[in-house]
N, C-alpha and C positions, 0 to 999 in steps of 0.2 A: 637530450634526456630520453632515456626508454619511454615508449608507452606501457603503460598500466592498466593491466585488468586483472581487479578489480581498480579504480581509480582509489587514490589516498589521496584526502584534504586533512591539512592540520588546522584546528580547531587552538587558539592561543586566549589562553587568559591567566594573565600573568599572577594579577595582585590576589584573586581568591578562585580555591582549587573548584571546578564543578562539580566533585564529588561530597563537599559543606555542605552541610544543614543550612536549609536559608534561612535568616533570622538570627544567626549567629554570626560577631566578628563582620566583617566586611560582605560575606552571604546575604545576596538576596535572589531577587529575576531574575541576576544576568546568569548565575548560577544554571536555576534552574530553567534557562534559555539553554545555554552552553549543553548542558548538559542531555536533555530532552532531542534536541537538535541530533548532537552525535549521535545518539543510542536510534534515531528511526534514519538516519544517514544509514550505520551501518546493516541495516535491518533490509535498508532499500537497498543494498550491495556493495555501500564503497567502505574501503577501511577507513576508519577514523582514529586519527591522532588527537587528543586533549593535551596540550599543555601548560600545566602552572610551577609557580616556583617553591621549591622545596622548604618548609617551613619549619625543619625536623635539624637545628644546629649540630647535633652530631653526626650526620651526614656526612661525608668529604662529598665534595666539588665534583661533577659531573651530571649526567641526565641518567635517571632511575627508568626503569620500565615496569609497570604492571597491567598485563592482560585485565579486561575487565568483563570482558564478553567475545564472544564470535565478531572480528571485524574491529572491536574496541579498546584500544587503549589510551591507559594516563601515562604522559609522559612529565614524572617530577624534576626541576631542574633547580640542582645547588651549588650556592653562589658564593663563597666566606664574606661572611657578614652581612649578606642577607636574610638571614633565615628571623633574626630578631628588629630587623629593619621596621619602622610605621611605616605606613602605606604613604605618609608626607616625604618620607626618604625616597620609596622604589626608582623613580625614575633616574637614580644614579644607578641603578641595575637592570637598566632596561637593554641597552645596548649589547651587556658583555652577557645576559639571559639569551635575547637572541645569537648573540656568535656561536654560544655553547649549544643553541637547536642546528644550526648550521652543520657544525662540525659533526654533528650526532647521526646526520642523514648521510650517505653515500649517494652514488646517483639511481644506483638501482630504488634504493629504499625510499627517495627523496618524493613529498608529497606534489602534488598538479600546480597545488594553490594553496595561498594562507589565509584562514579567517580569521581577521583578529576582532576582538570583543574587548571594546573599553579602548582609549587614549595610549594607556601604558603600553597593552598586547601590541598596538598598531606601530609604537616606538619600535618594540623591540622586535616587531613581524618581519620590518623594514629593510632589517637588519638581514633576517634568515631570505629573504626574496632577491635583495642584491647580490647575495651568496649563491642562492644554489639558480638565479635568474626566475623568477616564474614570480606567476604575480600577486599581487596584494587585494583581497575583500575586505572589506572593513564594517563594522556594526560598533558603534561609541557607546549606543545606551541611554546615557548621559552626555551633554556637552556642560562645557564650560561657559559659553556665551548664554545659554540658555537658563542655566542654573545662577547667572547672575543677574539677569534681565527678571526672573521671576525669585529671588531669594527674599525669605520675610525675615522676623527679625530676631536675632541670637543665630544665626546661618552666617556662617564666615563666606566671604568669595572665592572663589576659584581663580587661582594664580593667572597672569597673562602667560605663564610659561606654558602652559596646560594649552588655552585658547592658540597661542600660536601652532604647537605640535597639532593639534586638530587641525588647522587647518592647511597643514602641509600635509597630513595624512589624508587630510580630505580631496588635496590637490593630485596626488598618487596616487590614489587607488581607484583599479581596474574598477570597481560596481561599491556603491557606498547603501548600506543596508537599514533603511527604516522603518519603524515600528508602522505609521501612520501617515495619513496625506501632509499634517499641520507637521510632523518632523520634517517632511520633504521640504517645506515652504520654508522652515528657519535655516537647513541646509540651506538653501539657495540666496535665504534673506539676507542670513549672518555668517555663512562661510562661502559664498559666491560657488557651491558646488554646483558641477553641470545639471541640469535636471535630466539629462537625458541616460546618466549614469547611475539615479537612483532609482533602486528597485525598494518598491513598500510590500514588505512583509509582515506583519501581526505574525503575535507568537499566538501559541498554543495552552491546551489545554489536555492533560491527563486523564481521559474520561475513567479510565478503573482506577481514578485514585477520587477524583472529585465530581461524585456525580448530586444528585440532588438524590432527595429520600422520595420514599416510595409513596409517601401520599401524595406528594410535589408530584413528582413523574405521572400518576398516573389521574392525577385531577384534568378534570374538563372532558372534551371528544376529542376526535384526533386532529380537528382542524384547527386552527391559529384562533386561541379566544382573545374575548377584548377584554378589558383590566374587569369590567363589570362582572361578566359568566365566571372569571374567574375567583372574583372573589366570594362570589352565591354558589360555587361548586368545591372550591378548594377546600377540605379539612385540616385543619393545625397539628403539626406531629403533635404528640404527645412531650415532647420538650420545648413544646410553645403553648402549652397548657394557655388556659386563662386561668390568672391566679399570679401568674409572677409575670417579675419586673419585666419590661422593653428590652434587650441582651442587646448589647452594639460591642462586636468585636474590631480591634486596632491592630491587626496583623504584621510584621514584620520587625525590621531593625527599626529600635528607640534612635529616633534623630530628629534634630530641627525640623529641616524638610519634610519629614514624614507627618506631622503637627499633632504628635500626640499630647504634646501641652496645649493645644487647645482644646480639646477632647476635655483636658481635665478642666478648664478654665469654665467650658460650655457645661459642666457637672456642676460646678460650684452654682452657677449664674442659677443653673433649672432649679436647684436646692432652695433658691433664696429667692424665685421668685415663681416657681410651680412646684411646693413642696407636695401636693396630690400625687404627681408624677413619678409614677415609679419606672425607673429605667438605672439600670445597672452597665458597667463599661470594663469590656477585660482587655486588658492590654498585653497579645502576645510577642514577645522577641527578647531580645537582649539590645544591650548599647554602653555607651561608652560609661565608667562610674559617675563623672561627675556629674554627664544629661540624667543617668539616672536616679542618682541623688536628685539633683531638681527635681524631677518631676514629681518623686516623694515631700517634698519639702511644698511642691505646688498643691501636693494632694490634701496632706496638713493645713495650707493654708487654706484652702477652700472647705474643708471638713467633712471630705467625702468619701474617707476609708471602708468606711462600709460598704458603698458603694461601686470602687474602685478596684478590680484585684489586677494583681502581674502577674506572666506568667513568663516563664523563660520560653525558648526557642525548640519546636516541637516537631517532630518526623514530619510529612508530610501526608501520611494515612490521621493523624492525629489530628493536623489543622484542620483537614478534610472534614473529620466527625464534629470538631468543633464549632468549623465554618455550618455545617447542617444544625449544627444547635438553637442558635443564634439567632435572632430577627432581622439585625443589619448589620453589614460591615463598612465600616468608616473608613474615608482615605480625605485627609484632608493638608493635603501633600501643595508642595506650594507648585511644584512643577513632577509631568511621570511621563516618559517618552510613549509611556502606555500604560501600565502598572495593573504586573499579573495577578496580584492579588484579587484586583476586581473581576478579573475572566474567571480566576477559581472557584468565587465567592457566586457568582453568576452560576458555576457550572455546580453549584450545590444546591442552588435556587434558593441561593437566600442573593435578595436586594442591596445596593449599595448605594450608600450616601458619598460623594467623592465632590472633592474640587472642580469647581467648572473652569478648569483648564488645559489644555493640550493633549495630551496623548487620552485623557483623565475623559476627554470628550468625547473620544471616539468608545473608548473602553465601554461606557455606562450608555446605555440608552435614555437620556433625560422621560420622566413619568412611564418610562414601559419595564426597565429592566433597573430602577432605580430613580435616585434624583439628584442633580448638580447643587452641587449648593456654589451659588456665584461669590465666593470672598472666604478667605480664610480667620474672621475675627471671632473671638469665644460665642457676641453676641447672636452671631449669622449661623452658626452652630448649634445653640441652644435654640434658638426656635425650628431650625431643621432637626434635629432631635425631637423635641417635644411637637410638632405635628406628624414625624411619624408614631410616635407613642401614643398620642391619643386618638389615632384612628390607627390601629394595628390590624384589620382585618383589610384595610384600603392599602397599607403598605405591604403585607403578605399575599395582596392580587397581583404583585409583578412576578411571584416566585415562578412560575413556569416559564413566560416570558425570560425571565434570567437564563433559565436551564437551555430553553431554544436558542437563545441569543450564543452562549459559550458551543451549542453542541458544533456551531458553523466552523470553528476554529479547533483544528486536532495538530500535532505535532506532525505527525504525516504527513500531512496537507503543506505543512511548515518547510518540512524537510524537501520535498515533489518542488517547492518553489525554488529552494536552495540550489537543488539541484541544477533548473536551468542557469540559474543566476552564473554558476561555476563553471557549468559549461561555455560559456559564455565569456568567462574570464580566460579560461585555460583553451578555448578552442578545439584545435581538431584533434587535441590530446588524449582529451576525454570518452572514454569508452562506458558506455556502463549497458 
């Protein structure tokens, strides 16, 4: 194959396009990973190819092209009868999605290397690397072993169909990509991956989209304070008045995993047994009807509409102003390979209350930049709730700390690591 310069890596994520709103449909991180990733790829000088599958059923059958920037495009690929497929169908479209990237590439055109994101992409990456020879990167996201060793309850399992292809893709591919050291250690625990073949990369963080506010930012001196100076220097925006409720925002897609029916469960409990307590919970994303039914029907039951609002699925300049509104945001997720919500939420300096679990542990600095809460039950909730609401000025001492803690992790910095990682895979191919 020719060499390339600028070098081309394709970027595969089959089941949802990176150009979705996350919070919507099947949009979330890995989105706004995918996505973020290509756009300082191509900035650093390589082209980038996006690929996801075409969800527009009037389409006819082939691969779409749209320019998206200097260096960036999406490449949408349409399948008969996939376009209306669930995401529990794709992998009957995984194989004949890749033949049709295959076929799409010539040799001139053909990328160095495939990154695929997610289970599905790595099926069907599989596909395009035995075709055009060149090798396979892989980033899961999520596994399947992992999300059934940690699932609570009303959370379905994850098929051994799934578990097995993971770990044939994990057997294959040239560099396997994770979030954090504790992903490295379940790679190795529960997919017997080489450790010498994973590289840990942390994602990033958008600083002109999510930065902290300006009383955040420029509270304290310029050296590193401790939780104390900051909370006897820091002043409260103006939309953390005293006067109103504790604001605990639930970011993302409505699902099991994510536990925002515990959120509502731990509302009810605080109601009924710290009714003094005023703390109010917004619940931004969308989800499936009938989770979201429940959780209307859980909010009824507990008697907390007043207290409770939904919001659908919001740009990203929007969660950004909302995440700065807010006193804390909740992840009380039963398993997060990292979960960007908290590095955004950090990088607006507002604190997060999360799961003291996996990726969730690295994410959250436990009492500097937030705090673990160890168990996912309403109860364990409700008192981490309610001891940040009644010392609000001791939980709004980490907000700078937060800001410090995201400013370390940029997309650049993300893409600068990628970089070696592929060189690495593709060798002396790679020019840049």
């Amino acid at each position: 194959m020719p060499q390339q310069t600028p070098p081309r890596v394709l970027l595969v994520s089959m089941h949802t396009s990176p150009v979705d709103q996350p919070g919507s449909g099947d949009a979330g991180g890995m989105n706004v990973y995918v996505l973020h990733l290509a756009r300082s790829l191509s900035q650093r000088g390589w082209d980038v190819d996006m690929a996801t599958l075409d969800r527009d059923p009037i389409h006819p059958a082939g691969v779409t092209v749209a320019p998206l920037s200097k260096g960036l495009r999406l490449l949408s690929v349409a399948i008969p009868g996939a376009a209306s497929a669930p995401k529990e169908q794709l992998p009957d479209f995984a194989v004949e999605f890749g033949r049709a990237l295959a076929t799409f590439y010539d040799d001139d055109a053909a990328p160095l290397l495939v990154h695929a994101h997610y289970w599905l992409s790595g099926v069907a990456a599989r596909e395009i690397c035995e075709a055009l020879k060149i090798p396979l990167m892989l980033t899961l996201h999520t596994s399947a072993a992992v999300k059934n060793l940690r699932a609570g309850p009303g959370e379905n399992p994850e098929p051994v169909s799934r578990e097995l292809a993971e770990r044939e893709l994990v057997a294959s591919s040239c560099t396997l990509v994770v979030n954090t050291p504790a992903e490295a250690d379940h790679m190795v625990e529960l997919y017997g991956a080489s450790r010498d073949r994973i590289r840990v990369i942390p994602p990033g963080v958008d600083p002109e989209i999510f930065y902290p506010s300006a009383q955040t930012a420029s509270a304290g001196d310029s050296g590193e304070p401790s939780v104390t100076s900051i909370a006897s220097t820091a002043p409260s925006s103006s939309a953390r008045a005293a006067g109103r409720p504790f604001t605990v925002l639930c970011a993302g897609r409505m699902q099991p995993l994510k536990g925002p029916q515990i959120l509502v469960a731990a509302m009810g409990l605080l109601r009924h047994e710290h009714p003094e307590c005023a703390i109010r919970l917004i619940l931004a994303g969308v989800g499936s009807p009938d989770f979201l039914a429940a959780l209307h029907r859980l909010v009824a039951e507990y008697d907390v509409a007043d207290v409770v609002e939904f919001q659908g699925s919001m740009p990203s300049s929007e969660l950004a102003e909302l995440m700065r509104s807010v006193d804390a945001v909740a992840m009380p997720s039963s398993s997060e390979t990292f979960g960007l919500v908290a590095l955004e939420a950090q990088a607006c300096g507002t604190p997060v209350l999360a799961t003291d679990v996996d990726g969730l542990r690295y994410a959250v600095e436990d009492h500097r930049t937030g705090w673990l809460v160890p168990g996912r039950t309403p109860e364990l909730w409700a008192e981490a709730l309610y001891r940040a609401a009644s010392n609000p000025e001791h939980w709004r001492a980490m907000s700078r700390a937060a800001a410090e803690r995201a400013r370390e992790l940029t997309w650049d910095h993300v893409a600068a690591q990628h970089e070696v990682a592929y060189t690495r895979c593709a060798g002396e191919r790679v020019t840049t």
